[in-house]
C-alpha positions as CSV (number, residue, x, y, z in Angstrom):
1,X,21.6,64.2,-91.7
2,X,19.4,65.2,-95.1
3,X,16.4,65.2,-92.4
4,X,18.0,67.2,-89.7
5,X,19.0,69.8,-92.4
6,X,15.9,70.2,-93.5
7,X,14.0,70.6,-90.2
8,X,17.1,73.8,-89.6
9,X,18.6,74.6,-92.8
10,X,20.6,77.5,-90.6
11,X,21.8,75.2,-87.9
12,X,26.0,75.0,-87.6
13,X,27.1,71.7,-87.8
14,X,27.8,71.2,-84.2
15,X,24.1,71.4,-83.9
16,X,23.4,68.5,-86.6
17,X,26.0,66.4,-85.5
18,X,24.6,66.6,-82.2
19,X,21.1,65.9,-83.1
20,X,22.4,63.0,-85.5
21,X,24.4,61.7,-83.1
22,X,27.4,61.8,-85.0
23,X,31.2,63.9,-84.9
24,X,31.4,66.5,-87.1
25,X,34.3,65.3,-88.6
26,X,31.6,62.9,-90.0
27,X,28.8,65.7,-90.4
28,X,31.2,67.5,-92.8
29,X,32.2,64.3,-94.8
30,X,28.3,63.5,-95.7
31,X,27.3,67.0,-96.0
32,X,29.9,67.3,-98.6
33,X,28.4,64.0,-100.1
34,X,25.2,65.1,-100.2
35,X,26.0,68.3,-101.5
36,X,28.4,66.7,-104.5
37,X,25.2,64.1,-105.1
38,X,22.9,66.9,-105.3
39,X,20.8,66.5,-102.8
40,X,21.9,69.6,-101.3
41,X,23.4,73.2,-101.8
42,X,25.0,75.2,-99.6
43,X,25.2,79.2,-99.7
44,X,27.9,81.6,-97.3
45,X,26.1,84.6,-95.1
46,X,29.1,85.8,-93.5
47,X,30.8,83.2,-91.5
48,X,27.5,81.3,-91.2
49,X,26.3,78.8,-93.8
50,X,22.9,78.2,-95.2
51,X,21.8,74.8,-96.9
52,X,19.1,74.4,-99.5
53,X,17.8,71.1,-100.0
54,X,16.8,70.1,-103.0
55,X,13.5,68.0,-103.0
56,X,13.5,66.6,-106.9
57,X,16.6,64.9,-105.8
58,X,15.7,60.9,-106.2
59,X,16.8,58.6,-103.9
60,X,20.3,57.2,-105.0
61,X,19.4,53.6,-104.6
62,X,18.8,52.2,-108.4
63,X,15.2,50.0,-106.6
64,X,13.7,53.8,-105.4
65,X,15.5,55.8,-108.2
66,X,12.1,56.9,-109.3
67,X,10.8,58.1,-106.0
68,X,12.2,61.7,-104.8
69,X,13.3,62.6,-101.3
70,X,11.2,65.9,-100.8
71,X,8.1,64.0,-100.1
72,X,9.6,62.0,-97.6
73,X,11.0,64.6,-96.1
74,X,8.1,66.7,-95.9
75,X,6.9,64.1,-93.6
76,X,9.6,63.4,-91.7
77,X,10.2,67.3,-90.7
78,X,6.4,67.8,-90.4
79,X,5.3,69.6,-87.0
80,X,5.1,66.7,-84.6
81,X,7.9,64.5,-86.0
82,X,10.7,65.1,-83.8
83,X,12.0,61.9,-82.3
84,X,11.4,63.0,-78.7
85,X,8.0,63.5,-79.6
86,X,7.2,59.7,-81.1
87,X,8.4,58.0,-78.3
88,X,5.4,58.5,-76.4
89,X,7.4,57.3,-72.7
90,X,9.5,60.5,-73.4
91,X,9.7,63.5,-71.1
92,X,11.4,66.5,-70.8
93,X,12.9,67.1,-67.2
């Protein structure tokens, strides 16, 4: 979810759920997770909603506590990172 926010920090979550695979009875439940952990904010435009993710967040597990999530994120929503495009047997039809 934290990687598909940051690759579309405008997306509804329809869209998220949908690329996550999940329902968005679940989308909401973790976004309001990671938002009370603080690894997210979110901000109202309107009837749209915007999310900030915070990249100095560390990892919650108490093993990686001392490593933050931006980095890995920057990689993770790097041009040429999208699932479809590391499965090399992948095409769009």
């Amino acid at each position: 979810m934290l990687v598909e926010i940051a690759r579309n920090p405008e997306a509804r979550v329809k869209e998220i759920c949908q690329a996550a695979g999940i329902t968005e009875r679940t989308a909401h439940a973790i976004i309001a997770d990671l938002e009370k952990a603080g690894y997210l904010a979110r901000t109202r435009a309107g009837r749209r909603t915007r999310y900030v993710v915070n990249p100095d967040a560390p990892f919650r597990h108490h093993s990686q506590d001392s490593y933050l999530v931006g980095p890995l994120l920057q990689v993770l929503t790097a041009p040429g990172t999208a699932a479809r495009e590391l499965d090399p047997g992948h095409t769009d039809t």
